[in-house]
PLY file of the C-alpha trace (Angstrom):
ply
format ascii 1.0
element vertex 102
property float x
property float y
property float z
element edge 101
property int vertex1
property int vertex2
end_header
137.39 25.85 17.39
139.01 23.25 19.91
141.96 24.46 22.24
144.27 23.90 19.13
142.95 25.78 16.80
141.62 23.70 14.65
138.12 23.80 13.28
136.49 20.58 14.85
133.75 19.16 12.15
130.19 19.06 13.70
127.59 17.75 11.59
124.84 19.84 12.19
122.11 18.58 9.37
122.00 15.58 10.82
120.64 16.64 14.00
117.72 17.90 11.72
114.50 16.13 12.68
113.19 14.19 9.53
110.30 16.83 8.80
113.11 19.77 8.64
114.91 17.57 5.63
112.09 16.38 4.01
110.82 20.51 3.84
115.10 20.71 1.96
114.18 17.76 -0.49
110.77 19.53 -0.86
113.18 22.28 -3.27
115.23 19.56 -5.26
114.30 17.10 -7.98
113.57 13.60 -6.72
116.74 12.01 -8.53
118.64 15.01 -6.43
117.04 13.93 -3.21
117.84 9.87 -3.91
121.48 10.97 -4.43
121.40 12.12 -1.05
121.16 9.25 0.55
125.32 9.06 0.18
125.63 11.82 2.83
125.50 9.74 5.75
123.87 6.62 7.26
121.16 8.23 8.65
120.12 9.65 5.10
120.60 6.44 3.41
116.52 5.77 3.54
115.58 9.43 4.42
114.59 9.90 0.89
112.01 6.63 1.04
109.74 8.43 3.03
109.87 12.47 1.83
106.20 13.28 0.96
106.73 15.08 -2.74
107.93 13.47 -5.32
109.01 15.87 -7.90
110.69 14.38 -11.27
111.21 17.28 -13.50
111.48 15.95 -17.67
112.96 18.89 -18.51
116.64 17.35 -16.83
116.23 14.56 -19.46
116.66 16.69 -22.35
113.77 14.66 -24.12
112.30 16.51 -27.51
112.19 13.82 -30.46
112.29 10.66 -31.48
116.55 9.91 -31.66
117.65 6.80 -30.06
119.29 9.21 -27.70
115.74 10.60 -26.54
114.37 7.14 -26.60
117.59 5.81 -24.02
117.07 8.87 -21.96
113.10 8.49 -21.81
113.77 4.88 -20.53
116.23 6.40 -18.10
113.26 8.89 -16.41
110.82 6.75 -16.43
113.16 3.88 -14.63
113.65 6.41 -12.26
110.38 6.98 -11.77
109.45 3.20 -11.44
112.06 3.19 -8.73
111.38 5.71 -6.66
107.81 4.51 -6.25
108.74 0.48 -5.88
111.10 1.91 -2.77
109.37 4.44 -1.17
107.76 3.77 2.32
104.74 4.45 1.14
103.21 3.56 4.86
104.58 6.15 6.48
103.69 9.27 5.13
100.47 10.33 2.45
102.15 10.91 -0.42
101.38 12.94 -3.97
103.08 13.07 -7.09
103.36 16.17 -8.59
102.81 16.48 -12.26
105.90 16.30 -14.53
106.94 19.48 -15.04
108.99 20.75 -17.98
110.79 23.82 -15.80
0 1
1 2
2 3
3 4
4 5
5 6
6 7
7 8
8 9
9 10
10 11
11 12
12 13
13 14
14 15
15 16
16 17
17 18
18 19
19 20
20 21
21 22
22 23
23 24
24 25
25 26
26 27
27 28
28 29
29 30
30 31
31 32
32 33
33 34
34 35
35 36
36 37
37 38
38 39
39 40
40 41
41 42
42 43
43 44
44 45
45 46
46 47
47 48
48 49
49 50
50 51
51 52
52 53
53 54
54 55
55 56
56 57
57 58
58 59
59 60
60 61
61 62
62 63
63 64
64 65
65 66
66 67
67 68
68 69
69 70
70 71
71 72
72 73
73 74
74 75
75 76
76 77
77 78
78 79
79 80
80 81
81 82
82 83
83 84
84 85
85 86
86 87
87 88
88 89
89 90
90 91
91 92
92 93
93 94
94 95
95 96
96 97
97 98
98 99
99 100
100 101
């Protein structure tokens, strides 16, 4: 608290090195970790570089044929195709976990 009392606002995750945030992606869904990059400037590429890439189907409610399922299997696999067109892929070894239907 500063001499006012006020709670000053310290940003604390940011001082995380890169390694230490990529371990917190390592626990979301890729399309979770790109929508991190709003948090701040310094996250705005973080996500390029994380080493697993984990796209879970199961988000996408896919199960038949509907034009609904259809739209929303174009959606996933656009993200897909995005997330590896962006990533940095010379920085880090990368792999791709399997789609999983958790």
């Amino acid at each position: 608290m500063s001499n006012n009392g006020s709670k000053s606002s310290v940003d604390r995750i940011s001082d995380l090195p890169d390694p230490m945030i990529h371990h917190i992606f390592s626990f979301l869904d890729m399309r979770e970790v790109v929508q991190t990059s709003i948090l701040s400037k310094r996250w705005t590429h973080l996500w390029k570089s994380t080493p697993n890439l984990d796209f879970y189907l199961s988000q996408y409610n896919i199960s038949g044929g509907t034009s609904m399922e259809c739209w929303k299997t174009k959606k996933f696999i656009n993200l897909v195709n995005q997330v590896l067109v962006f990533r940095d892929t010379l920085t880090y070894t990368s792999s791709v976990s399997a789609l999983k239907s958790t």
